[in-house]
N, C-alpha and C positions, 0 to 999 in steps of 0.2 A: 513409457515414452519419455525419453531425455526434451526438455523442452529448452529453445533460445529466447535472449531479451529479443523481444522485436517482432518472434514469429505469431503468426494471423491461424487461430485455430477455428472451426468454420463447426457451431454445433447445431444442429438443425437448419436454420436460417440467418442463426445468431451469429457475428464473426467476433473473437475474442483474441485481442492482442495482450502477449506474454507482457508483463515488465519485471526484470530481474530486481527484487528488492532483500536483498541479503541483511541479516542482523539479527533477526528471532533464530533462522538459521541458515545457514550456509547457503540453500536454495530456495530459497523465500522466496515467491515469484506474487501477484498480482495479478487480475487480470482485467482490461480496459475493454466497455463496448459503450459507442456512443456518449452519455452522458453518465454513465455508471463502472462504479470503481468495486470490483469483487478483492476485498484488502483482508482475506487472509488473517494473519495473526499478526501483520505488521503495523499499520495503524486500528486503534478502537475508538470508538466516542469518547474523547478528552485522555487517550490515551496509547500507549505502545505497546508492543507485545513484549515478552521479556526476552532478555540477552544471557539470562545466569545459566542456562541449558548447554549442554555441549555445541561448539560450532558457531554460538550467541555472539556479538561483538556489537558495541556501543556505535564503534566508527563506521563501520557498512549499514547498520538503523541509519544513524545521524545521514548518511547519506543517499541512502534510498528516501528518508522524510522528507530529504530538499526535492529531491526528484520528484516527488509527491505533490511536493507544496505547491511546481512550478505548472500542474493540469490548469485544466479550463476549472475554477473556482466554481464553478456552477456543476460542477459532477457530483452526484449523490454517492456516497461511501456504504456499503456492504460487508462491517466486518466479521470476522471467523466468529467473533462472541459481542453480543451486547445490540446495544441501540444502532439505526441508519443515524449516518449524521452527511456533512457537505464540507467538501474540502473549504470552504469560505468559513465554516464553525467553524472546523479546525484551526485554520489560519488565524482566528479571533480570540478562541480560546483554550487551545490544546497546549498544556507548558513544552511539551517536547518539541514541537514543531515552534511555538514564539521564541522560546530559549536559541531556537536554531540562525533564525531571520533577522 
């Protein structure tokens, strides 16, 4: 299933909105329900997913992170590896994302 930014995937009860976040790779997507953020390989606890991979690019990260940056602060983070962390840690103390702001 080809998915779009924006579209509302409905799984069980659950409704999960796509967000297109390109730079680990090419179709990097996200996905947003209420207060929780499923991130994938794009943001980790105190860190990014890598870019040296085929399709990888620094500038579509760098700005899928802004896009990121600007949720509701209070969304708890789900990433593909590692610790939960809150877009508000991030914001505090992630270099990728302060280096950005």
């Amino acid at each position: 299933m080809l998915l779009s930014d924006g579209q509302v995937l409905e799984v069980n009860s659950m409704h999960l909105q796509v967000l297109h976040t390109p730079g680990h790779t090419p179709g990097s997507v996200c996905y947003i329900t209420d207060k929780h953020l499923f991130a994938g390989d794009t943001l980790f606890r105190g860190s990014v997913g890598r870019i040296d991979l085929p399709g990888g690019s620094l500038n579509q990260l760098n700005e899928s992170l802004l896009r990121l940056s600007q949720l509701d602060p209070d969304i708890i983070v789900y990433p593909g590896h590692g610790e939960t962390t809150s877009i508000t840690e991030e914001l505090k103390s992630n270099p990728f994302l302060k280096d950005l702001l």
